[in-house]
C-alpha positions as CSV (number, residue, x, y, z in Angstrom):
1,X,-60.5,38.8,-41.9
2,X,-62.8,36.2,-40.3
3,X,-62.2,34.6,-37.1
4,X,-61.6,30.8,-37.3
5,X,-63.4,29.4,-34.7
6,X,-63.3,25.8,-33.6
7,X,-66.0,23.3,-32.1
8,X,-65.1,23.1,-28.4
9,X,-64.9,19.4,-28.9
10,X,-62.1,19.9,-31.2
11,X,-60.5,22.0,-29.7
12,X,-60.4,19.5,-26.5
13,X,-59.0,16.8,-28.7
14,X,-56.6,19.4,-29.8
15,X,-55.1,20.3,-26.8
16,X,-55.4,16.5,-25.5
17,X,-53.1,15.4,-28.3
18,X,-50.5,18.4,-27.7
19,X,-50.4,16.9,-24.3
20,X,-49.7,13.7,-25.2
21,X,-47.8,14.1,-27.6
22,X,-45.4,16.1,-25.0
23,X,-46.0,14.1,-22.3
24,X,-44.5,10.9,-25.0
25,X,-41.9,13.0,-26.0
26,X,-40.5,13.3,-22.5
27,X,-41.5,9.6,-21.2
28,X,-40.2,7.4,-24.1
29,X,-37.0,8.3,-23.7
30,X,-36.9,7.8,-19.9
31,X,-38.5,4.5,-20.3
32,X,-36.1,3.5,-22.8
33,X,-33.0,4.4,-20.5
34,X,-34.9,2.9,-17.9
35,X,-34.9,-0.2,-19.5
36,X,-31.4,-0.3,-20.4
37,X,-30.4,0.5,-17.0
38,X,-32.7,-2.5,-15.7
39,X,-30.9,-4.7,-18.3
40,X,-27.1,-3.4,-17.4
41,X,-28.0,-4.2,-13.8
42,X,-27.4,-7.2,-12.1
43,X,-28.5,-6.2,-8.9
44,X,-27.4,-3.4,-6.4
45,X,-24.1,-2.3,-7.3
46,X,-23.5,-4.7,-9.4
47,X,-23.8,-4.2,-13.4
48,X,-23.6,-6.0,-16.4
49,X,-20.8,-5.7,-18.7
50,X,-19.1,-7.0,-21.8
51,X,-22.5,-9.4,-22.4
52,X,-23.5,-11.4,-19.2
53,X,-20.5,-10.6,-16.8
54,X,-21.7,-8.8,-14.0
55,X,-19.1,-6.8,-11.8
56,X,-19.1,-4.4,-9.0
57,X,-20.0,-4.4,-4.9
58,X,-22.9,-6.4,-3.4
59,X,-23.8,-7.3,0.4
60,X,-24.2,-11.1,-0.7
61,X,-27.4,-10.2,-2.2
62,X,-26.3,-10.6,-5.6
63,X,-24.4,-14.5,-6.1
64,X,-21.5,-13.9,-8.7
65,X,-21.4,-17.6,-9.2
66,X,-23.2,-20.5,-8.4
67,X,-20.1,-21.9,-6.5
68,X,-20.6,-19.2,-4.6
69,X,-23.6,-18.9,-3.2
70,X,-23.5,-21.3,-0.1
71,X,-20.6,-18.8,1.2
72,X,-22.4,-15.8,-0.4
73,X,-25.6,-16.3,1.7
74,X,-23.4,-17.3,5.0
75,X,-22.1,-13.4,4.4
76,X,-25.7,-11.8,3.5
77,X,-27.0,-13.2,6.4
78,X,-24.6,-12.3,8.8
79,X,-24.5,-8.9,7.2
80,X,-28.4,-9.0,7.8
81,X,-28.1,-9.6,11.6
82,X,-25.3,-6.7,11.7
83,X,-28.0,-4.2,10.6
84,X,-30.7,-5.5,12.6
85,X,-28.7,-5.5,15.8
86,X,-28.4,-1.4,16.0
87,X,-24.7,-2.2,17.4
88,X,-22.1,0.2,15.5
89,X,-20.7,-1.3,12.4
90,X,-18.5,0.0,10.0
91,X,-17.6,-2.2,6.4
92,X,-14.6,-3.9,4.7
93,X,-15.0,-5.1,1.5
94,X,-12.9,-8.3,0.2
95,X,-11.7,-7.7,-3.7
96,X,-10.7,-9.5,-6.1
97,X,-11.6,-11.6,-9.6
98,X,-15.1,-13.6,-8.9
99,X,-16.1,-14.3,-12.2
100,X,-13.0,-15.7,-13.9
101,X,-12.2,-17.2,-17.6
102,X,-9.2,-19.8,-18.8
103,X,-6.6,-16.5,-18.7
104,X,-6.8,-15.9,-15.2
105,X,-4.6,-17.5,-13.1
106,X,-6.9,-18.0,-10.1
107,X,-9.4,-21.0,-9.9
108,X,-12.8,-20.4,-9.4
109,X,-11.8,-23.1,-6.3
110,X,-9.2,-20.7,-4.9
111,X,-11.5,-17.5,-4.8
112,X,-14.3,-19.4,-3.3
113,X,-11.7,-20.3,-0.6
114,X,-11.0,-17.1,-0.4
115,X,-14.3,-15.9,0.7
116,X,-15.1,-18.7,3.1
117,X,-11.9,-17.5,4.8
118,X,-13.1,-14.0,4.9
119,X,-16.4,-15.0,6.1
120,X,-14.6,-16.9,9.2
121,X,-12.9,-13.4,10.2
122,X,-16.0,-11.6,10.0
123,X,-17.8,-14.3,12.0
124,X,-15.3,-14.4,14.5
125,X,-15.2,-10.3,15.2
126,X,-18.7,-10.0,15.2
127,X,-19.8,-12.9,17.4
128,X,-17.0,-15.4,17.9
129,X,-13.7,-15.7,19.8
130,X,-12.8,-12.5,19.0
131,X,-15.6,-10.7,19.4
132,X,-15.2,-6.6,19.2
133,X,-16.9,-3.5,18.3
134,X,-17.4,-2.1,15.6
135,X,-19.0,-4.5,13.9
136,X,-17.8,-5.7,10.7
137,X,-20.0,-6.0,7.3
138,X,-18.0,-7.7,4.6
139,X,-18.8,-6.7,1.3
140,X,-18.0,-8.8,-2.0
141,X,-16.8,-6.7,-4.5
142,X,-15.7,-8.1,-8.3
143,X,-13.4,-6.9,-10.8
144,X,-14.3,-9.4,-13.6
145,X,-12.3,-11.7,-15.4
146,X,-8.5,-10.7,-15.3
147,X,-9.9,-7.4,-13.0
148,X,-10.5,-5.6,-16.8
149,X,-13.1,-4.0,-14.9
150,X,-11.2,-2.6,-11.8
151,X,-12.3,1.2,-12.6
152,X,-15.8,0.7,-12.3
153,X,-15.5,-1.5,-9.1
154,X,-13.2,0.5,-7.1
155,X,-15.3,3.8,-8.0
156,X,-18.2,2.2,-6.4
157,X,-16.3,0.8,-3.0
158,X,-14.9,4.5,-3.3
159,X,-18.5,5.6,-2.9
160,X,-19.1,2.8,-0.1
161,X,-16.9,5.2,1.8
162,X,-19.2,8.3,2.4
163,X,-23.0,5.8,1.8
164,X,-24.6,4.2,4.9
165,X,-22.1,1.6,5.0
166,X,-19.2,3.3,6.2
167,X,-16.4,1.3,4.0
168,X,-12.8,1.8,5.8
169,X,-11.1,-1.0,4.3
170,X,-10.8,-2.8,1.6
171,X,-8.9,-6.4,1.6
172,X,-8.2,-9.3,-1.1
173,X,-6.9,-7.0,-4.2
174,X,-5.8,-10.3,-6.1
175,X,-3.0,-11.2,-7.7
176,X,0.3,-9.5,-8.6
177,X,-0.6,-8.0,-11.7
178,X,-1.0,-4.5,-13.3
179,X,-4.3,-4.2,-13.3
180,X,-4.7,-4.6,-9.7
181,X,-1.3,-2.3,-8.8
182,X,-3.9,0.1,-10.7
183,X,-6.5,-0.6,-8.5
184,X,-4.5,-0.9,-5.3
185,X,-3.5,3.0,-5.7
186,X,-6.7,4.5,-6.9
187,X,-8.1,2.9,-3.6
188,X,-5.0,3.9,-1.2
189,X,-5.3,7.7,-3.0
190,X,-8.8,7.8,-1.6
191,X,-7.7,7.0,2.0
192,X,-8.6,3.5,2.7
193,X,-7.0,0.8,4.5
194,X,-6.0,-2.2,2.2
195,X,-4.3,-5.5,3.0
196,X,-3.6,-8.2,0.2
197,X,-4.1,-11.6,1.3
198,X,-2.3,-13.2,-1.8
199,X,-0.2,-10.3,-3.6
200,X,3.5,-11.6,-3.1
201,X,5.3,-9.3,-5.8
202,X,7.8,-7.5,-4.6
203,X,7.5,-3.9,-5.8
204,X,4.1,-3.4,-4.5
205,X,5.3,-1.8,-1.5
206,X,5.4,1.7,-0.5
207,X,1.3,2.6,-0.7
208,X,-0.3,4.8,1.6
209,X,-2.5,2.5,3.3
210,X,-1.2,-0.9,2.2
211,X,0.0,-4.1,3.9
212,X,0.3,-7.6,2.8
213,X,-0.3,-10.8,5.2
214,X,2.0,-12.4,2.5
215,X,5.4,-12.8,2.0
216,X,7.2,-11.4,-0.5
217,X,8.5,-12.7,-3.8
218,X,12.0,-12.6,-2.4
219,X,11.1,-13.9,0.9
220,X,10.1,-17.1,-1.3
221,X,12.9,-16.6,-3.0
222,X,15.2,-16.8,-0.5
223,X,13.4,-19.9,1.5
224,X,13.7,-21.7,-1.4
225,X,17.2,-21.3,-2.1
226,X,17.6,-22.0,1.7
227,X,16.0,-25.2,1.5
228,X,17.5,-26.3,-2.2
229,X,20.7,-25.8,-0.5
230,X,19.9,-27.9,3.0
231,X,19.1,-31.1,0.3
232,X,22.5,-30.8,-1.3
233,X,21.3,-29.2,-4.4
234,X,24.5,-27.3,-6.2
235,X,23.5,-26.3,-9.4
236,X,19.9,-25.0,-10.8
237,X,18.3,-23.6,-13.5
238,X,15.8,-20.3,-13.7
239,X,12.8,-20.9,-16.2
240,X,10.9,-17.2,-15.9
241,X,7.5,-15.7,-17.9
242,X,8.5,-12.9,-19.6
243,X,5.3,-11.4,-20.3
244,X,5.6,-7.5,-19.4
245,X,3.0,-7.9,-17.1
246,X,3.7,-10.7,-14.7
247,X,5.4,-8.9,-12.0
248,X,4.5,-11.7,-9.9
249,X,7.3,-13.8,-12.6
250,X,9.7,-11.3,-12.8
251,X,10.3,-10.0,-9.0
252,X,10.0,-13.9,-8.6
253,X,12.9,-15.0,-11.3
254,X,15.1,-12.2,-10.2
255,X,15.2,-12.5,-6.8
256,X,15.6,-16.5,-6.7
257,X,18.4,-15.7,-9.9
258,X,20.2,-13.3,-7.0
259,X,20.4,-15.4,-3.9
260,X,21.1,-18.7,-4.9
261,X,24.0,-18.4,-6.4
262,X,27.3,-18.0,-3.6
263,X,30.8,-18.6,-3.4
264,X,30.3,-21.4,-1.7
265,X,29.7,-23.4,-5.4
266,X,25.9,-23.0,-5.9
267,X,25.6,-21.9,-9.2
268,X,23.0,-21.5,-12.4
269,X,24.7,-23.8,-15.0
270,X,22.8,-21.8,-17.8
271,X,21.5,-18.4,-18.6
272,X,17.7,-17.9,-17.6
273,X,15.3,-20.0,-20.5
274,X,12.2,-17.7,-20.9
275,X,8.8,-18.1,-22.4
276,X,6.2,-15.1,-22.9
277,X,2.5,-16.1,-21.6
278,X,1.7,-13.0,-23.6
279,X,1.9,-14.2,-27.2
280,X,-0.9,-16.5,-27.4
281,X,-0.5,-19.9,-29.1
282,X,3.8,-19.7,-28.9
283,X,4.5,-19.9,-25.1
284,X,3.3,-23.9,-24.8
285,X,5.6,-24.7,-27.3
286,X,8.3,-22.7,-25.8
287,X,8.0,-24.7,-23.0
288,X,8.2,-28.0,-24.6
289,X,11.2,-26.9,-26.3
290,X,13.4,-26.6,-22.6
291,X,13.2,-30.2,-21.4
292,X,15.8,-30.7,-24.4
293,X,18.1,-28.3,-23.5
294,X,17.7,-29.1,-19.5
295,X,19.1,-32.8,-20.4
296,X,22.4,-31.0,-22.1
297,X,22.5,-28.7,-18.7
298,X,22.0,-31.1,-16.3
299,X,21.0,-28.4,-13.4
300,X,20.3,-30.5,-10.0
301,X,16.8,-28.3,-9.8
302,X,14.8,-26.1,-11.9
303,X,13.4,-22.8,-10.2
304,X,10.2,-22.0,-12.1
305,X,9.3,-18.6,-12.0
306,X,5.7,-18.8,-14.3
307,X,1.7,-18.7,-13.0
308,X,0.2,-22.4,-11.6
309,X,-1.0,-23.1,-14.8
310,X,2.0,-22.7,-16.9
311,X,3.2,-25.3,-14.4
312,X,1.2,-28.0,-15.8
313,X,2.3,-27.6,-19.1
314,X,5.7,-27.4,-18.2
315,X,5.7,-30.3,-16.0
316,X,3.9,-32.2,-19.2
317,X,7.0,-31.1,-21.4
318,X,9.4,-32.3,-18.8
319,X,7.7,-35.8,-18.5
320,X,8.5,-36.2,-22.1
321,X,11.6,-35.0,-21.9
322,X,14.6,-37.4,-23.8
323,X,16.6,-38.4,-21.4
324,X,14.4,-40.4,-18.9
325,X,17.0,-41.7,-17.2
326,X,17.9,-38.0,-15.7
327,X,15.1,-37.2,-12.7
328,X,14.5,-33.0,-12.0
329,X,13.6,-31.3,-8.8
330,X,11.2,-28.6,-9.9
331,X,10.4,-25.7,-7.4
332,X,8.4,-23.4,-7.7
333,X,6.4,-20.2,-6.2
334,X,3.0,-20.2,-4.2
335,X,1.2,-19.5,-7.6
336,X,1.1,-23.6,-7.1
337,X,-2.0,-22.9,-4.4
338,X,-4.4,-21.1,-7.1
339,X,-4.6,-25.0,-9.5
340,X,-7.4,-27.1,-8.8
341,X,-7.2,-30.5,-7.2
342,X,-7.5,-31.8,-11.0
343,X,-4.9,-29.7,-11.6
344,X,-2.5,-31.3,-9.3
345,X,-3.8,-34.5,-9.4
346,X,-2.6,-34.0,-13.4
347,X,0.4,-32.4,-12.4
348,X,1.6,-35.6,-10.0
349,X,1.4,-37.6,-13.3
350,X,4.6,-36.2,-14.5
351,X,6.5,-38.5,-11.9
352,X,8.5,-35.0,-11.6
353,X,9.5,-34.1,-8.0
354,X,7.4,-30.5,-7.4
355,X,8.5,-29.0,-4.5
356,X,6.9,-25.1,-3.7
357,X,6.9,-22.1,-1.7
358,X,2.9,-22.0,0.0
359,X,1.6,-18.7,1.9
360,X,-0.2,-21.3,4.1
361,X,-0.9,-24.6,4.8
362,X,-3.3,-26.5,7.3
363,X,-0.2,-28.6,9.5
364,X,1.8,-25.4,9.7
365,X,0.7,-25.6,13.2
366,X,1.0,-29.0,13.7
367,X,4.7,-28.5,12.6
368,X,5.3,-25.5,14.5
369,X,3.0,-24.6,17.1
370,X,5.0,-21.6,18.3
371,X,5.1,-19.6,15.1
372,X,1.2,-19.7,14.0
373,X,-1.8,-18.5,16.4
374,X,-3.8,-22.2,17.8
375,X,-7.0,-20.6,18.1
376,X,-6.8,-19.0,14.6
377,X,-5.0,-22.9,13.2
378,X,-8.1,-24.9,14.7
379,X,-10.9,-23.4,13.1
380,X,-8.8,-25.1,9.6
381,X,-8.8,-28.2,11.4
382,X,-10.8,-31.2,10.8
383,X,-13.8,-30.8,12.7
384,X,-13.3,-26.7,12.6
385,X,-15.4,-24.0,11.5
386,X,-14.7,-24.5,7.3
387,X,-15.2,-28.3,8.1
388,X,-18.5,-27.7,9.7
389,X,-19.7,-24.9,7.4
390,X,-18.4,-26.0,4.0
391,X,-17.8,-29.8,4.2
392,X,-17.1,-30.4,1.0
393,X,-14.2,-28.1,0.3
394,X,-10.3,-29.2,0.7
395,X,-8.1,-26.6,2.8
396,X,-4.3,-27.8,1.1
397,X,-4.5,-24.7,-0.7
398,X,-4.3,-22.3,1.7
399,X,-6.1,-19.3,0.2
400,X,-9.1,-19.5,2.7
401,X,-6.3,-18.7,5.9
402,X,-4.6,-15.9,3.5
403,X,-7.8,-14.2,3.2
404,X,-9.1,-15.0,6.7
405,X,-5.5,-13.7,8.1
406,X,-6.3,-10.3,5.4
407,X,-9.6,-9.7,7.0
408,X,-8.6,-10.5,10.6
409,X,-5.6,-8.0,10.0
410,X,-8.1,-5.2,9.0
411,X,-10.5,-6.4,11.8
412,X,-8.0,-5.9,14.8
413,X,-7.0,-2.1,12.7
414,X,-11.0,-1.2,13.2
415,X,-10.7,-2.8,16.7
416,X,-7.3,-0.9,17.6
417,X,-8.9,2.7,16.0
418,X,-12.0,2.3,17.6
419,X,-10.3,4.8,20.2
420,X,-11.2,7.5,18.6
421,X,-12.5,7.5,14.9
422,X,-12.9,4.7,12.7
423,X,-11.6,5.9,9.2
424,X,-9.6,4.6,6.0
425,X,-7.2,6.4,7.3
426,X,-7.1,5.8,11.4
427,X,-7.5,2.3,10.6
428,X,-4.5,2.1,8.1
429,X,-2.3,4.1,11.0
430,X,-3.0,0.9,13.4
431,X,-1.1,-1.8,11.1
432,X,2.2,0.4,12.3
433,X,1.4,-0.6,15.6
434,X,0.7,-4.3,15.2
435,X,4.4,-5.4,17.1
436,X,4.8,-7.3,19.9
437,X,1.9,-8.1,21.9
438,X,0.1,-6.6,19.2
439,X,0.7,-8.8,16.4
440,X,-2.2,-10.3,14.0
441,X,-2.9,-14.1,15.5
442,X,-3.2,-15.5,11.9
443,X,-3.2,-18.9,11.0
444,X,-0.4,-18.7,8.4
445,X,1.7,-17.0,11.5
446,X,1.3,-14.1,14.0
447,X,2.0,-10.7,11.4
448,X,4.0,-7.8,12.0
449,X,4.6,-5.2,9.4
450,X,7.5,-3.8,8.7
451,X,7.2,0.5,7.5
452,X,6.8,-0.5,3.1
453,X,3.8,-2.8,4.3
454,X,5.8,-6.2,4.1
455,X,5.4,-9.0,6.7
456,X,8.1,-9.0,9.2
457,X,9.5,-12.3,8.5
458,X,6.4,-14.3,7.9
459,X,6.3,-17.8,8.2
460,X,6.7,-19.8,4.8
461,X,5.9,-23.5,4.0
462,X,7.8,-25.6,1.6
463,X,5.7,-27.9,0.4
464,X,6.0,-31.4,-1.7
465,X,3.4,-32.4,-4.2
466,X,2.8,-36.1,-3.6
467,X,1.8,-38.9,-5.8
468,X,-2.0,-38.4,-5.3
469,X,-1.3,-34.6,-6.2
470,X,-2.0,-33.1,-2.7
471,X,0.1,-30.7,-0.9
472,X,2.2,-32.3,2.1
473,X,4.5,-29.9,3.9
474,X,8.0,-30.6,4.3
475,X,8.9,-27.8,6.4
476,X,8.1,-23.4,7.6
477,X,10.6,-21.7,7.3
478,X,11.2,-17.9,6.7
479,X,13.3,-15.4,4.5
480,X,15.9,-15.6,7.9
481,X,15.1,-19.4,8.5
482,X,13.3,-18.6,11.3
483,X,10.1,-17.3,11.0
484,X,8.6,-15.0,14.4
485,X,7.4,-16.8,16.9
486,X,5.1,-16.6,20.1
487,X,6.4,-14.9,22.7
């Protein structure tokens, strides 16, 4: 048979195209991923999801929100100056929902408070009245709306742990919900140290790993009851979400349902009226059902065991309640804090008397000098450090001294390990010994914990919603009326 034998120019073009065709078959695909994964990603550590949120862990690099960004850059450049300095730093991130919707029950304003708090702490360890070594960088990590994207945020501050910056603690961890109980354990089961700044519901306890700065449900609870009792008030009435889950409602409704009533006549006049945040488009009119059945009951005050912003629609129903002649004390739990000043401004219209449990509030000090750290106090002060850094921001709410008094708490832990080795795990060891002479100085009160992670009898304000809808406090007081002071 004859050989076939090509021109050597064909054959060139031949073997040119088998290249090619290879070399394609290999790069398109590549290119392709590599162009969704430029498209998923926000920035460093932080990836799109669900359409245009972006979640994860950034330096400061990457501004969740335009709100945040003045705070955002305060961090990234502080964080810059950390690495440039070639002083030992290790890195504790602050958590929670940064890019939020109408069903979460923070305020973009109360998470951007949040983070100028945290920046204070970090600002005041590395370089300010409290300087110590190590070093602190503060990273920003976000769960999404309603934390529905905890897993992929938590696995990379998980990674944060072993990569160049050293992550032994993670502070923040949001509300009292589910979601973040899920988060809170993933995180403790991988040996860091964690401290919620605004988690208050009282079976969160227990964790490897986990304090709170805040009181619990039933410490609320109890001041509340304390107080309502002080002003004469005999009989009440518990309105509770029953949405499986609010913990934050539940642990809240049960505890206030508990210690009010006594044989010394303080009583509920009614079983507990309920409404389920849950079922969309029902619990609003649930709500403006109770006014009706509160003027038949005649309770002196009604305990209100729901998020902020079930509060507004609640305190809506009640001002068009039918017998305006009768005038309700509401109270209610620090939930309050996390509405906007429109929010309370709206709420105030209802020419209902609010009265609520805070975690913090600015004249705490003021009020009672001995029970909250001065130095920590000022820098909330007019004139202070948030005055002078973010001018245009109120401080009623008190989330920026919950999450300064969260970071501060895991600041002195890195501080107090520094001894030896500065881990998750040394770190977290160092909250047991934070008695005595060794408590937190926060500005919502000096902080002890007690062996499940809860305060030792933190100070709590009770505070009054005036007429312009701003938060005045009427009084701190404590789950044993006397919250701890200096010593």
């Amino acid at each position: 048979m004859p050989r076939l034998e090509w021109p050597l120019h064909i054959v060139r073009r031949v073997v040119i195209g088998v290249i090619v065709v290879a070399v394609l078959a290999v790069a398109v695909p590549l290119t392709v991923n590599w162009i969704d994964e430029r498209q998923a990603r926000c920035g460093d550590g932080v990836v799109k999801v669900d359409g245009d949120e972006c979640v994860g862990v950034t330096d400061g690099s990457y501004v969740f929100a335009a709100h945040l960004k003045p705070v955002e850059e305060k961090v990234k450049a502080e964080n810059d100056r950390v690495d440039k300095s070639g002083d030992k730093y290790v890195s504790v991130a602050y958590m929670t929902s940064f890019t939020l919707t109408d069903d979460d029950s923070n305020s973009a304003e109360s998470v951007r408070h949040e983070l100028e708090g945290a920046y204070l702490a970090q600002y005041r360890h590395n370089r300010g009245d409290l300087s110590s070594s190590p070093k602190i960088k503060l990273l920003i990590a976000n769960m999404g709306s309603n934390a529905h994207h905890w897993e992929h945020t938590v696995d990379e501050l998980i990674d944060r742990k072993t990569s160049d910056d050293e992550l032994v603690a993670v502070t923040g961890l949001g509300p009292s919900d589910t979601q973040n109980l899920d988060a809170l354990r993933q995180l403790s089961d991988h040996g860091l140290a964690l401290v919620a700044s605004t988690m208050t519901a009282t079976n969160f306890k227990d964790i490897k790993g986990f304090v709170r700065v805040t009181p619990t449900n039933v410490d609320e609870a109890y001041a509340a009851s304390a107080y309502l009792k002080r002003e004469k008030v005999r009989t009440a009435v518990v309105v509770q979400d029953d949405a499986s889950d609010n913990d934050y409602a539940k642990t809240l409704g049960d505890a206030f349902t508990e210690v009010f009533q006594d044989i010394k006549g303080h009583r509920l006049v009614a079983d507990r009226m309920t409404y389920d945040s849950s079922v969309r488009g029902t619990w609003q009119n649930e709500l403006r059902i109770m006014p009706g059945q509160l003027c038949d009951q005649k309770p002196q005050a009604v305990f209100f065991a729901g998020r902020g912003k079930h509060l507004t629609r609640f305190l809506d129903a009640i001002a068009n309640r039918p017998c305006q002649e009768r005038t309700f004390k509401v109270i209610t739990g620090d939930d309050t804090t996390n509405l906007t000043a429109e929010d309370l401004a709206h709420a105030a219209e209802s020419k209902v008397e609010v009265y609520y449990t805070g975690l913090a509030h600015p004249d705490m000090w003021n009020e009672d000098p001995t029970s909250v750290s001065g130095p920590s106090a000022r820098h909330f002060q007019p004139g202070g450090s948030l005055d002078t850094w973010f001018p245009t921001d109120q401080r009623q709410d008190g989330q920026a001294i919950m999450a300064h008094d969260a970071v501060l708490t895991a600041a002195q832990g890195i501080q107090m390990a520094a001894l030896g080795e500065v881990t998750g795990e040394s770190v977290a060891r160092m909250f047991h010994q934070m008695n005595a002479r060794q408590r937190v100085p926060g500005a919502s009160g000096f902080i002890s914990f007690q062996n499940d992670g809860n305060p030792r009898n933190k100070a709590i304000p009770i505070l009054h919603l005036n007429a312009k809808g701003q938060a005045e406090l009427v009084e701190v007081s404590a789950p044993r009326g006397e919250p701890d002071r200096k010593r």
